[in-house]
VEXTORVEX-621818 format. One record per residue: residue in one letter; x, y, z of N, C-alpha, C in turn. Coordinates in nm, 3 decimals. Atoms other than C-alpha are relative to their C-alpha. Layout:
! VEXTORVEX-621818
SITE   code      n.px      n.py      n.pz     ca.px     ca.py     ca.pz      c.px      c.py      c.pz
SITE      A         X         Y         Z         X         Y         Z         X         Y         Z
...
//
This chain:
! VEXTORVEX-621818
SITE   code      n.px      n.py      n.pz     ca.px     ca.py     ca.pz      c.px      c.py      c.pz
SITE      X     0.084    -0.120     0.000     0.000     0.000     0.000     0.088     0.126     0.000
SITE      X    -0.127    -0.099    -0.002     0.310     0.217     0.094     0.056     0.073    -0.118
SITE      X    -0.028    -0.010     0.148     0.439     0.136    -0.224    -0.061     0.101    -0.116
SITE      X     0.112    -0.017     0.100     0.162     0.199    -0.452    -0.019     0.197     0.027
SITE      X     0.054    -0.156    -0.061     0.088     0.595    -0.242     0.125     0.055    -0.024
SITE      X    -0.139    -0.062     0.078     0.475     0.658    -0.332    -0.012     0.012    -0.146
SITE      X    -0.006    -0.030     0.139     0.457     0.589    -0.684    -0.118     0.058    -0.020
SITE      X     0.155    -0.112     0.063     0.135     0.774    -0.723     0.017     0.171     0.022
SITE      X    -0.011    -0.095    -0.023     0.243     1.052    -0.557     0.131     0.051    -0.076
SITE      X    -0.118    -0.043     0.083     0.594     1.051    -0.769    -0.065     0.027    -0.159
SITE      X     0.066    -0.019     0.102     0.344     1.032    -1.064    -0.083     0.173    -0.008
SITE      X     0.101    -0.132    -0.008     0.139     1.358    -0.988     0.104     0.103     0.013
SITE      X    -0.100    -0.093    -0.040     0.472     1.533    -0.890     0.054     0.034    -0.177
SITE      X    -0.084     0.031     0.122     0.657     1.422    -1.241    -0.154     0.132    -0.161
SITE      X     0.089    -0.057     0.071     0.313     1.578    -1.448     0.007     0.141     0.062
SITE      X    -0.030    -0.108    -0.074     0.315     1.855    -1.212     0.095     0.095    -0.094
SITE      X    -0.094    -0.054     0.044     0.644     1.950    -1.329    -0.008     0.021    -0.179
SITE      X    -0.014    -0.012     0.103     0.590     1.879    -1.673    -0.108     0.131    -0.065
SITE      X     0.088    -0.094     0.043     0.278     2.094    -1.705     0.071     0.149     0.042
SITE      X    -0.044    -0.140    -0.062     0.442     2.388    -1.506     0.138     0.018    -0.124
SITE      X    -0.059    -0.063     0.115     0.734     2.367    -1.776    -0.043    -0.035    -0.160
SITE      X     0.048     0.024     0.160     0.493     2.323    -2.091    -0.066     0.126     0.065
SITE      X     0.060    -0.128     0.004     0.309     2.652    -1.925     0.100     0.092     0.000
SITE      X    -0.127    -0.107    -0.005     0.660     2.847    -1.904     0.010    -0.003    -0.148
SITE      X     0.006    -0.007     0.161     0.690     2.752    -2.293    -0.065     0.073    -0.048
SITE      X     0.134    -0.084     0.053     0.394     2.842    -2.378    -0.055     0.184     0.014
SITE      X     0.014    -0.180    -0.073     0.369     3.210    -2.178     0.100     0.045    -0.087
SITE      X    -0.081    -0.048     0.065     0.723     3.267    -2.381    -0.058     0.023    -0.165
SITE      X     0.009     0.011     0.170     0.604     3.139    -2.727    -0.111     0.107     0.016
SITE      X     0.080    -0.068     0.056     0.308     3.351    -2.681     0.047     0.141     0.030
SITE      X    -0.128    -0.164    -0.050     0.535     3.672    -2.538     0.001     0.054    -0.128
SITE      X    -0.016    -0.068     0.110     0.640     3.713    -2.872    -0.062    -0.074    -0.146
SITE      X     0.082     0.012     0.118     0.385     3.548    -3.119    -0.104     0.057     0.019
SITE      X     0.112    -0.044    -0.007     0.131     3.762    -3.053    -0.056    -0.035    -0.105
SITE      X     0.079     0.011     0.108    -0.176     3.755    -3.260    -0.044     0.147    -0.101
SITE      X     0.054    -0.125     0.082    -0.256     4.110    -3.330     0.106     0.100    -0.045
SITE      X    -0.114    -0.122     0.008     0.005     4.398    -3.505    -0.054     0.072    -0.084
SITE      X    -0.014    -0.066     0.026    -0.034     4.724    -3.575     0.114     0.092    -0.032
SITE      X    -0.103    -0.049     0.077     0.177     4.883    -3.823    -0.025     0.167    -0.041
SITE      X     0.022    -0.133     0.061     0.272     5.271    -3.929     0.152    -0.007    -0.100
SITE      X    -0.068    -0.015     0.041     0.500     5.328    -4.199     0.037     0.157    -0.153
SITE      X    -0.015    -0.118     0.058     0.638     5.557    -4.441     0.093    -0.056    -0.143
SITE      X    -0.037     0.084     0.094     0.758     5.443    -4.824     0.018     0.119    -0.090
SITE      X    -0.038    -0.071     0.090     0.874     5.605    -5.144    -0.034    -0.068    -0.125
SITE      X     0.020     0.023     0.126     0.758     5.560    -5.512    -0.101    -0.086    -0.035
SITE      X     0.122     0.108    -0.026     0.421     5.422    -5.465    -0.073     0.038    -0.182
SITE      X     0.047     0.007     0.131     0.193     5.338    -5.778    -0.073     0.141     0.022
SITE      X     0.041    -0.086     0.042     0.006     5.673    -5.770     0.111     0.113    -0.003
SITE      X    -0.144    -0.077     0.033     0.367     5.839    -5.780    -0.009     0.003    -0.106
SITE      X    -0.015     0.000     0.094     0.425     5.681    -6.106    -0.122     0.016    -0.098
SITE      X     0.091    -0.062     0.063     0.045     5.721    -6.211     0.008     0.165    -0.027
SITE      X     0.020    -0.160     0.021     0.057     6.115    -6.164     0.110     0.050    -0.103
SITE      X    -0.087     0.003     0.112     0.381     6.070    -6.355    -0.063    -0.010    -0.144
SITE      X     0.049     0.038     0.135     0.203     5.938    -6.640    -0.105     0.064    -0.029
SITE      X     0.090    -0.101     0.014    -0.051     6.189    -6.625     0.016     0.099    -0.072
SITE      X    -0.081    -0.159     0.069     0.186     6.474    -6.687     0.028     0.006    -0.113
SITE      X    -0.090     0.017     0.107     0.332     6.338    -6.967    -0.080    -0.041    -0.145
SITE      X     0.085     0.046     0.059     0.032     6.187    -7.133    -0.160     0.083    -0.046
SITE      X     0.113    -0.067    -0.002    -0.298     6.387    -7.022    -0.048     0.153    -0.026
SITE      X     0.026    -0.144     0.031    -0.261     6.733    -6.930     0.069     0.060    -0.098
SITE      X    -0.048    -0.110     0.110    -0.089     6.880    -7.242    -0.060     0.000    -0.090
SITE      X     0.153    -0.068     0.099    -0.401     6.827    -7.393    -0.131     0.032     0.049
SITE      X     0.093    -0.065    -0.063    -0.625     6.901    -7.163    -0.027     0.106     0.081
SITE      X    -0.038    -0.116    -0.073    -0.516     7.193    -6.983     0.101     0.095    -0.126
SITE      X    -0.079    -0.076     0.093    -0.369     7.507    -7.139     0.149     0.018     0.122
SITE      X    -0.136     0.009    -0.090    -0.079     7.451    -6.834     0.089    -0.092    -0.015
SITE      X    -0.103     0.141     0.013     0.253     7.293    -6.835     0.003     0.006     0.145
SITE      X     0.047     0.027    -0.113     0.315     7.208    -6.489     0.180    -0.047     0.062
SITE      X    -0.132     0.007    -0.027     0.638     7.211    -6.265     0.076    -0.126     0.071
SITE      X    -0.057     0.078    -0.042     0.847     7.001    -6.023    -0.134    -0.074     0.142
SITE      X     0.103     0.064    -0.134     0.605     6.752    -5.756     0.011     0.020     0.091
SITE      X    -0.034    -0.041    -0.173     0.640     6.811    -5.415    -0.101    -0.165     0.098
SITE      X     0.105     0.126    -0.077     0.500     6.440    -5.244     0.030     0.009     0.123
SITE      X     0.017     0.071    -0.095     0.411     6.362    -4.929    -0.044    -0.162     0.000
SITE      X     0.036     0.143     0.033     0.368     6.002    -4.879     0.102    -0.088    -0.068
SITE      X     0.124     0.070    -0.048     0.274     5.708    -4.913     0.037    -0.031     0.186
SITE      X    -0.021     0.063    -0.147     0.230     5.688    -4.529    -0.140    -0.061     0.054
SITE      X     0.032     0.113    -0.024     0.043     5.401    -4.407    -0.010    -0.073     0.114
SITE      X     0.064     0.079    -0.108    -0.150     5.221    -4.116    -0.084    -0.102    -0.046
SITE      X     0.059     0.132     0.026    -0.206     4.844    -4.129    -0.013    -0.060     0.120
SITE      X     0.033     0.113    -0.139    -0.337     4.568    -3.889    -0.013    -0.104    -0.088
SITE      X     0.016     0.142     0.046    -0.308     4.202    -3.914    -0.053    -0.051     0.128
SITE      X     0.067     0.069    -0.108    -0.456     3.957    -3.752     0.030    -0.135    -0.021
SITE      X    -0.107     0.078     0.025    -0.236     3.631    -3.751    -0.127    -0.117     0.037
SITE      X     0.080     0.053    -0.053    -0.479     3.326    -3.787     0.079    -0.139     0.001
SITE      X    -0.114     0.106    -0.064    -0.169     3.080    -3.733     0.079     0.027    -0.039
SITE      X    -0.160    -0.045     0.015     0.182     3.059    -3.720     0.002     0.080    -0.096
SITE      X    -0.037    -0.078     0.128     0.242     3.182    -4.070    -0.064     0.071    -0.070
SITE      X     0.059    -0.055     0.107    -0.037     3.323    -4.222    -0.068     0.113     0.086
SITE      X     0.032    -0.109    -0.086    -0.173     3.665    -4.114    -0.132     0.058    -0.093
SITE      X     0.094    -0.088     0.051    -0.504     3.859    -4.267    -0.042     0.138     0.033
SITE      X     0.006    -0.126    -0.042    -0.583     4.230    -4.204    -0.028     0.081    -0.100
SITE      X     0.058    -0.082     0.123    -0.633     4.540    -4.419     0.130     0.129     0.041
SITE      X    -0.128    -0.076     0.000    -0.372     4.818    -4.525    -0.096     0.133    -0.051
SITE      X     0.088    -0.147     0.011    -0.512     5.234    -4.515     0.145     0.067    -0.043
SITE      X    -0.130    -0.093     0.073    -0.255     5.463    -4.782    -0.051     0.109     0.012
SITE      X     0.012    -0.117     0.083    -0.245     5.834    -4.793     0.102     0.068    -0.064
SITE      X    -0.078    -0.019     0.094    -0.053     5.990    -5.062    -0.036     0.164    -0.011
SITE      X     0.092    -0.157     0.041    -0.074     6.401    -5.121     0.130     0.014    -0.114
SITE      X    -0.124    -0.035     0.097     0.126     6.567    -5.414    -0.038     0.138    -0.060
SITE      X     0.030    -0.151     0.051     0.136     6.942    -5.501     0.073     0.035    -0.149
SITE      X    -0.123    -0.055     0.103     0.292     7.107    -5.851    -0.091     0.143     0.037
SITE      X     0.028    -0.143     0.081     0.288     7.462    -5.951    -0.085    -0.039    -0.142
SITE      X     0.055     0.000     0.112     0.083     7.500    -6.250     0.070     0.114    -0.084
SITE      X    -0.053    -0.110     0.099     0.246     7.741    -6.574    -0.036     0.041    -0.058
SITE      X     0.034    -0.044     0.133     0.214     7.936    -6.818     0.083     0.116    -0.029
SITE      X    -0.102    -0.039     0.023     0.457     8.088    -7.011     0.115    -0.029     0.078
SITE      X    -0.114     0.003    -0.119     0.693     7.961    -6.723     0.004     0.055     0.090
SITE      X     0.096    -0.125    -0.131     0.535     8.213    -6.470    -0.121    -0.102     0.047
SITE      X     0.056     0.074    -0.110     0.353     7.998    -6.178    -0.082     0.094    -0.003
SITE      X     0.098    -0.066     0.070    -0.027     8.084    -6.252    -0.095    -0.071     0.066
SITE      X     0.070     0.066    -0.112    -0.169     7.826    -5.977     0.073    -0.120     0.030
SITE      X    -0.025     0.131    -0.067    -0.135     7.505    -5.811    -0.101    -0.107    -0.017
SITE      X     0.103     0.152     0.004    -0.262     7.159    -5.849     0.012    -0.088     0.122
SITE      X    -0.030     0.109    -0.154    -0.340     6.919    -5.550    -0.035    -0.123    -0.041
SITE      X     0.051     0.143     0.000    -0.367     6.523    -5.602     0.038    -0.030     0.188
SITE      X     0.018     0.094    -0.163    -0.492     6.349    -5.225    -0.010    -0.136    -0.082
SITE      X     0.005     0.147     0.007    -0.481     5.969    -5.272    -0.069    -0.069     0.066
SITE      X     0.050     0.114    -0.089    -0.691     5.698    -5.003    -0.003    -0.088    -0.093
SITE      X    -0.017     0.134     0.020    -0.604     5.379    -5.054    -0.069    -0.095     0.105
SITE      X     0.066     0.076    -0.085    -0.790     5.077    -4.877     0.053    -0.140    -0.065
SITE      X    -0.009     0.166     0.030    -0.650     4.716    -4.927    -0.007    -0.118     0.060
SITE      X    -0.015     0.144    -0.099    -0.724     4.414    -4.785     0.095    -0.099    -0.037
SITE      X    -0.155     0.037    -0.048    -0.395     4.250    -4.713    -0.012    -0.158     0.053
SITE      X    -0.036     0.108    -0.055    -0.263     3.888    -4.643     0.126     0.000     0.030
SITE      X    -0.101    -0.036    -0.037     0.075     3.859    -4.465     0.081    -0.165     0.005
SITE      X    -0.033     0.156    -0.023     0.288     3.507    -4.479     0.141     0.042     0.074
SITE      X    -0.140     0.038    -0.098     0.578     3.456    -4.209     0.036    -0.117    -0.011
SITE      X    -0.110     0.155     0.045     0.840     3.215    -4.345     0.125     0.007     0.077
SITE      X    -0.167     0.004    -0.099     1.126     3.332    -4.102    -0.098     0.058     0.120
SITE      X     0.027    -0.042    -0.109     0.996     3.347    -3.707     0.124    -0.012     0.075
SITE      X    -0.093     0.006    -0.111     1.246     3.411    -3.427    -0.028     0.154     0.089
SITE      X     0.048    -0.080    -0.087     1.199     3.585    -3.105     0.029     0.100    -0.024
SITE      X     0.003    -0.147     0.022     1.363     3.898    -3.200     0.023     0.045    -0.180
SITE      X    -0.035     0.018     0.128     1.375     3.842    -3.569    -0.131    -0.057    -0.065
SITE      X     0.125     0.118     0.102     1.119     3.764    -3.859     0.010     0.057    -0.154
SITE      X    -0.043    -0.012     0.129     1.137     3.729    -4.212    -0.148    -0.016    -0.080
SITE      X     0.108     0.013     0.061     0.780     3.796    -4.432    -0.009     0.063    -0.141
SITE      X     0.037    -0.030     0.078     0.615     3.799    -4.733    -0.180     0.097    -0.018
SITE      X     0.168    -0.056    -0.075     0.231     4.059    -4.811    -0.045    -0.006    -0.126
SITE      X     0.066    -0.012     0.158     0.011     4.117    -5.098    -0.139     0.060     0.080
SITE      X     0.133    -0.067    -0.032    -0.277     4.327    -5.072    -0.043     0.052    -0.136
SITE      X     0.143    -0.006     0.134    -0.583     4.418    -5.338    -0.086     0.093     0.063
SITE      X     0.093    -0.080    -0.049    -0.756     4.694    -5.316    -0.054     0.114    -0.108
SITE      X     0.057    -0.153     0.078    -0.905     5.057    -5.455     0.062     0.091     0.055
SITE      X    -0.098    -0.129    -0.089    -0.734     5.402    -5.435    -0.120     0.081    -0.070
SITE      X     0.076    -0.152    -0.019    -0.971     5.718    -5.440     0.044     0.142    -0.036
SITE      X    -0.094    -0.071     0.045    -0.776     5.986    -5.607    -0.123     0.179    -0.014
SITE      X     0.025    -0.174    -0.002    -0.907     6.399    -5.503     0.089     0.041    -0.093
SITE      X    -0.151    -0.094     0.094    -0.733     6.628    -5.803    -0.079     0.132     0.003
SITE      X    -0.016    -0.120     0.011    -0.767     6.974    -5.743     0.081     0.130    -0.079
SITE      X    -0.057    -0.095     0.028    -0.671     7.279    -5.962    -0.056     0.117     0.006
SITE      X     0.022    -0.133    -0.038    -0.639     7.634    -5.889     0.110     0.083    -0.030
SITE      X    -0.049    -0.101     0.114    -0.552     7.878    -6.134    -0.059     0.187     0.100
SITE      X     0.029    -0.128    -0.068    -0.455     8.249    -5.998    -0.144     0.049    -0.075
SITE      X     0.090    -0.099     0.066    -0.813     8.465    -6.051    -0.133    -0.091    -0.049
SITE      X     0.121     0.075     0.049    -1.024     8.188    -6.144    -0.070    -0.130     0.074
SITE      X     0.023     0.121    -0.133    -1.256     7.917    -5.982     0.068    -0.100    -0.006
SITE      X    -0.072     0.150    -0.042    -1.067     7.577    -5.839    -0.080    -0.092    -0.156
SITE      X     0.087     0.108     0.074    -1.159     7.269    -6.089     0.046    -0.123     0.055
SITE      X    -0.033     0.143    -0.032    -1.193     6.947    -5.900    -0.050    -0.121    -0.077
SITE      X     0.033     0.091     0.041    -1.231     6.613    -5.969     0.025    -0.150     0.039
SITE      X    -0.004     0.116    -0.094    -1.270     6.269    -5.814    -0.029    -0.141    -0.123
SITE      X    -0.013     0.124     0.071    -1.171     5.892    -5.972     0.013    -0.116     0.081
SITE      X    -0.042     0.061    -0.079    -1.098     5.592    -5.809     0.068    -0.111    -0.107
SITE      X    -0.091     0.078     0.107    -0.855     5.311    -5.954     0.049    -0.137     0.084
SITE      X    -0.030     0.111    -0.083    -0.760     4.911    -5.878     0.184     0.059     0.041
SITE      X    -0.195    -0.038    -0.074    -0.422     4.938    -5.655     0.030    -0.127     0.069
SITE      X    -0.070     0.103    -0.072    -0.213     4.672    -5.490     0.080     0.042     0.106
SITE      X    -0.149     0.026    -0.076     0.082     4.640    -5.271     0.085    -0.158    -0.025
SITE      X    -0.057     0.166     0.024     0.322     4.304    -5.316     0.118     0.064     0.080
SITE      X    -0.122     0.044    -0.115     0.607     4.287    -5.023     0.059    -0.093    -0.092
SITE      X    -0.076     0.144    -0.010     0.865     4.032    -5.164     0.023     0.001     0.087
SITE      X    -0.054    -0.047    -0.103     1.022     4.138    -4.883     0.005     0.006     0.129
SITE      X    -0.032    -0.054    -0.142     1.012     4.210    -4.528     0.073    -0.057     0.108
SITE      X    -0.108     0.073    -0.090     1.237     4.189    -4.240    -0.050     0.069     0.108
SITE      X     0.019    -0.066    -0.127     1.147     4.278    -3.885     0.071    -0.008     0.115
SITE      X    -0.091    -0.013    -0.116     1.378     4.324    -3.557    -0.064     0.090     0.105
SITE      X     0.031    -0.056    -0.115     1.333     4.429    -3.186    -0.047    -0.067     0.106
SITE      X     0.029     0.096    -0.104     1.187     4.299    -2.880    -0.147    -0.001    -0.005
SITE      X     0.132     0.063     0.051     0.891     4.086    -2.864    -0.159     0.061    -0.001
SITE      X     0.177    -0.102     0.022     0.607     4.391    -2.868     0.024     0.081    -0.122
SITE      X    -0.040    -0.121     0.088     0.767     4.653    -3.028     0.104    -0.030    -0.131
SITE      X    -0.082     0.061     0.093     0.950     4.585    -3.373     0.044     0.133    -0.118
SITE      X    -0.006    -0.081     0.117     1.085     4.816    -3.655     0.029    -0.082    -0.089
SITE      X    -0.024     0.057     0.118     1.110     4.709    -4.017     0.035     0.030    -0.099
SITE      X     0.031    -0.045     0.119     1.160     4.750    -4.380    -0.038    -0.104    -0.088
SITE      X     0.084     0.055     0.074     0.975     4.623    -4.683     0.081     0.021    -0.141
SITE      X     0.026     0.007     0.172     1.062     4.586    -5.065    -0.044    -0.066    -0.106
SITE      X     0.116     0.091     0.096     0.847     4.540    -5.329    -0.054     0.099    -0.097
SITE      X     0.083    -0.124     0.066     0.614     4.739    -5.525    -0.158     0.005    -0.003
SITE      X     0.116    -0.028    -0.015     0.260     4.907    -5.517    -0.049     0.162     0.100
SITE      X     0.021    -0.129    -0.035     0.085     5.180    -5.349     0.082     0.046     0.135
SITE      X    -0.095    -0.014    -0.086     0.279     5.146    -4.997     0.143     0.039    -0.038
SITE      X    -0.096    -0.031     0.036     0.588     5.195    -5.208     0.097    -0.107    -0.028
SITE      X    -0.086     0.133     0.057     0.870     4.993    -5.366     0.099    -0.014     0.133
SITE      X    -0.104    -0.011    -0.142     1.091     5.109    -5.002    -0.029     0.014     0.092
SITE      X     0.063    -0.153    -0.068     0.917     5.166    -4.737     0.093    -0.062     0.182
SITE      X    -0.036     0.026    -0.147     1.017     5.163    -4.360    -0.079     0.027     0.128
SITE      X     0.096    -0.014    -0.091     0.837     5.178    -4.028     0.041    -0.089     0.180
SITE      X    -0.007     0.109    -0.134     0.765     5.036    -3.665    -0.180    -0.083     0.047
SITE      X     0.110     0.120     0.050     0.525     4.755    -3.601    -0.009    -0.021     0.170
SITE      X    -0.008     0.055    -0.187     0.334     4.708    -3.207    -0.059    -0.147    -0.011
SITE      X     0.130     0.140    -0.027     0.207     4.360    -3.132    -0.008    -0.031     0.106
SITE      X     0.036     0.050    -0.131     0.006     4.230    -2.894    -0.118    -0.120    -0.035
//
């Protein structure tokens, strides 16, 4: 009987232990796999860059009696969330805004200003093929619509706006992330409306 109340009680001890270090695992792995991240970033040469490019060069020199000067961009800067529905695969949605000013001409004498605003909305998938606690290596792709405000305003005369919207992407080959297991900074390359470069910091929880 002795017997039997020893090994039972070396049995409940031995699980004991094992559960108390499969819950220390577990509290770590989830430390830094969170499920949820919020992202802000900031990128260069996004597709309505090279659209407004192709505007200039294509549209207004026949539709405007203006030639039109050097761009001035803000953007693309960018707030995304994912929402990680296992290890590797993540779902969420990506919000762009993009602004871009020129002078407007004539004769070479600045005669108004033009404004393009951008909103972008894409719904986003995220794949993690490199995890490590302070390290991760991903791929994104997002599909979406951009919303494009164009404003002009010619000295002396009324504004002429005008509103379009257009299919837009993003494609990450890319990303690399570093830092400690909440807080992370990153960069991205690839191409689409986020930009072919972009950089940023990333919270998860």
């Amino acid at each position: 009987m002795m017997r039997k109340t020893i090994c039972a009680l070396a049995a409940l001890m031995f699980c004991g232990l094992l559960n108390a270090k499969e819950h220390k695992l577990l509290s770590k792995n989830i430390e830094y796999e969170s499920r949820n991240e919020i992202s802000i970033s900031y990128g260069a040469l996004s597709t309505s860059h090279y659209m407004n490019g192709i505007s200039e060069m294509v549209t207004y020199p026949f539709l405007t009696d203006y030639s039109y000067g050097s761009d001035s961009y803000f953007g693309p800067l960018s707030l995304e969330y994912i929402c990680r529905v296992n290890r590797w695969l993540g779902v969420g949605g990506i919000a762009v805004f993009t602004h871009n000013k020129q002078p407007m001409l004539s004769k070479n004498q600045k005669v108004g200003t033009a404004y393009d605003n951008y909103f972008t909305v894409l719904p986003a998938i995220k794949c993690d093929w490199l995890r490590r606690r302070f390290f991760g290596m991903y791929s994104k792709l997002g599909l979406g619509v951009t919303m494009r405000a164009e404003r002009h305003k010619a000295d002396g005369l009324k504004s002429q706006s005008d509103f379009d919207t257009f299919f837009n992407f993003q494609a990450t080959l890319i990303g690399m992330e570093a830092g400690v297991s909440h807080l992370r900074g990153f960069v991205e390359l690839g191409m689409g409306e986020q930009g072919t470069a972009l950089i940023g910091m990333r919270y998860k929880f």
